[in-house]
ZAMAR-896126 format. One record per residue (C-alpha): residue in one letter; chain; x, y, z; residue number from 1. Coordinates in nm, 2 decimals, decimal comma. Layout:
% ZAMAR-896126
REC   residuo   cadena        u        v        w   num
REC         A        A        X        Y        Z   NUM
...
This chain:
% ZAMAR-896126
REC   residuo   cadena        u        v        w   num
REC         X        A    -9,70    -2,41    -5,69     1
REC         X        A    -9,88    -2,24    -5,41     2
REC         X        A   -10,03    -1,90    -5,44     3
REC         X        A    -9,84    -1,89    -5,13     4
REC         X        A    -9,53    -1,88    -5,20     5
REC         X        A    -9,55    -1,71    -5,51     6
REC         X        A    -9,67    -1,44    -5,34     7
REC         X        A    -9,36    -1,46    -5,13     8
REC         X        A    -9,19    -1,48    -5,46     9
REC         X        A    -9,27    -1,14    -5,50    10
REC         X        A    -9,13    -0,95    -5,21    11
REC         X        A    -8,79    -1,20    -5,07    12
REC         X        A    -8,71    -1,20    -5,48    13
REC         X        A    -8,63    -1,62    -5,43    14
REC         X        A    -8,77    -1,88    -5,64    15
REC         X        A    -9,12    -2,01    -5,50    16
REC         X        A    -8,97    -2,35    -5,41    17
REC         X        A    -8,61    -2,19    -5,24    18
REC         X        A    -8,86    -1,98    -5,02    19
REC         X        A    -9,09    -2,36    -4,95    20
REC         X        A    -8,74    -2,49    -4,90    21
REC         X        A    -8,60    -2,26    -4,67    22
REC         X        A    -8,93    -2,24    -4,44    23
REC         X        A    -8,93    -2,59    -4,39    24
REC         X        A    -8,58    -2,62    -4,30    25
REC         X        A    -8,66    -2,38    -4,05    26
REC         X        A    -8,95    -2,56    -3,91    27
REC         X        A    -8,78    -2,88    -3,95    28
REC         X        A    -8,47    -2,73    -3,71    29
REC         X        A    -8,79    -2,66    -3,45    30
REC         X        A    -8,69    -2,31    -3,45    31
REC         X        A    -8,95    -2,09    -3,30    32
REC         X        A    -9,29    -2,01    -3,47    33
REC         X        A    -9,46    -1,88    -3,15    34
REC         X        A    -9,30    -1,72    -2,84    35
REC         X        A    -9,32    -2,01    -2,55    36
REC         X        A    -9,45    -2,25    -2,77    37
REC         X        A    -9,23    -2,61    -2,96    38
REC         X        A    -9,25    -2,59    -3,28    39
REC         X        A    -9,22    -2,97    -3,30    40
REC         X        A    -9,55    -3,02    -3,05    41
REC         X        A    -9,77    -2,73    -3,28    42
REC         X        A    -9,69    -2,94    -3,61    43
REC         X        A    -9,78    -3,25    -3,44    44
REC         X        A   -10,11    -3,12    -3,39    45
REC         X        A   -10,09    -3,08    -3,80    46
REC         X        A   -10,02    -3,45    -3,83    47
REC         X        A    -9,69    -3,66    -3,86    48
REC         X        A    -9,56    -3,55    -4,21    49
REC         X        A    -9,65    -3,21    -4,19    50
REC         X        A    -9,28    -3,07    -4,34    51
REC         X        A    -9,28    -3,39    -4,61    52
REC         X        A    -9,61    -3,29    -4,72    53
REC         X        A    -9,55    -2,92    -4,73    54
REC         X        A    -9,22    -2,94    -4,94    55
REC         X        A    -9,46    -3,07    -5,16    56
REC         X        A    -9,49    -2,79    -5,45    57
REC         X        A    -9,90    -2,81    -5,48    58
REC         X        A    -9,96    -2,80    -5,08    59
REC         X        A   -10,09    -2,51    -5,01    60
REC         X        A    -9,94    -2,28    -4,75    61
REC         X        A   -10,09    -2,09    -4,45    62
REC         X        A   -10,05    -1,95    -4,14    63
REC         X        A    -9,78    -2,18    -4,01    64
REC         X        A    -9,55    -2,08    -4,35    65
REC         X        A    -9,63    -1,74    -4,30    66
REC         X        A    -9,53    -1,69    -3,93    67
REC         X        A    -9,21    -1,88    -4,03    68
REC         X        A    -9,13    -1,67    -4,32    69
REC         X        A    -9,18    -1,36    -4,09    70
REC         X        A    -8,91    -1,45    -3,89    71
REC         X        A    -8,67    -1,58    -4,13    72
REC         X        A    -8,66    -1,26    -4,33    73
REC         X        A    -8,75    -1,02    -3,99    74
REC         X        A    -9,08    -0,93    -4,22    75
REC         X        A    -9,40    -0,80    -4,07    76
REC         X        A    -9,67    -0,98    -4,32    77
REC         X        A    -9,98    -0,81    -4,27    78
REC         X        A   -10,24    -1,06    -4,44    79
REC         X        A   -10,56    -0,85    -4,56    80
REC         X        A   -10,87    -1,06    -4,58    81
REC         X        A   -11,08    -0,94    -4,91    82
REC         X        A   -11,31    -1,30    -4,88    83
REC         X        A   -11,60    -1,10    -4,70    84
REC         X        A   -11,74    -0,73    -4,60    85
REC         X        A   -11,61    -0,73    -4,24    86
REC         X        A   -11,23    -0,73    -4,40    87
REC         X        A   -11,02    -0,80    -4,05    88
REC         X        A   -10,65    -0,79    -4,15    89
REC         X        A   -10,44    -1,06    -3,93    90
REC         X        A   -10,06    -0,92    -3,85    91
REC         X        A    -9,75    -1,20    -3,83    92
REC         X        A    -9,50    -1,04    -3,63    93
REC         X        A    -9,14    -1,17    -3,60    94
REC         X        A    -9,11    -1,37    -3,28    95
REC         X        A    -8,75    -1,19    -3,21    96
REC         X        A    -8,69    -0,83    -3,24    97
REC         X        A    -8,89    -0,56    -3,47    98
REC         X        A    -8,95    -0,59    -3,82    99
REC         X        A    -8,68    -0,50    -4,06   100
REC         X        A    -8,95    -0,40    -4,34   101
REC         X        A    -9,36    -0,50    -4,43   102
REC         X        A    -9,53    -0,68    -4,70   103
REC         X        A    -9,94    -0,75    -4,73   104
REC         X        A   -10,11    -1,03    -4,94   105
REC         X        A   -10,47    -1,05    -4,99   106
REC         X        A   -10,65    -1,33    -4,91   107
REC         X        A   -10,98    -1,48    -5,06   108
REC         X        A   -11,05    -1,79    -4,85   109
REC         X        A   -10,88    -1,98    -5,08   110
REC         X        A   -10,57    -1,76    -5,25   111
REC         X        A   -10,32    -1,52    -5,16   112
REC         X        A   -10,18    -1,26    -5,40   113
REC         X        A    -9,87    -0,99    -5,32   114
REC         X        A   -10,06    -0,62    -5,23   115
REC         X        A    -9,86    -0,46    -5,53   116
């Protein structure tokens, strides 16, 4: 399973495949990842089996998942990048309306873990 979504795991209290599940549901109904933007036309970009492949339990999850999961649970995920010295945190926002609460997962360059 992705470090991912166990670290989702963590916070929305859902098994790590349910959360997988439910975020690509969401992007498989082209619901919005980005204000203005199809959801359909930015996983194209990804390749034609993006969802397939990611329902997949050992595909890794990034920034895609996490911009989804934002606005499924109306969660601010601040991800904190601890991989190098100049430590720039990116912020997902929900695309609708403010943030009902906040969670933060480190990230290394290659794994994400729940800021406990």
């Amino acid at each position: 399973m992705s470090c991912l979504f166990n670290s989702m795991n963590y916070f929305f209290k859902e098994d790590s495949q349910v959360i997988r599940n439910k975020i690509c549901d969401y992007l498989q109904q082209n619901q919005p990842i980005i204000d203005g933007l199809d959801t359909n036309f930015i996983l194209s970009m990804e390749g034609p089996n993006y969802i397939n492949n990611m329902r997949n339990p050992s595909v890794w999850g990034g920034a895609i998942e996490i911009q989804a999961a934002c606005n499924i649970w109306n969660t601010k995920i601040t991800v904190v990048n601890i991989r190098n010295s100049n430590q720039k945190n990116i912020e997902f926002q929900p695309v609708k309306g403010n943030a009902n609460n906040n969670i933060s997962v480190t990230w290394s360059g290659g794994h994400y873990e729940p800021v406990r």
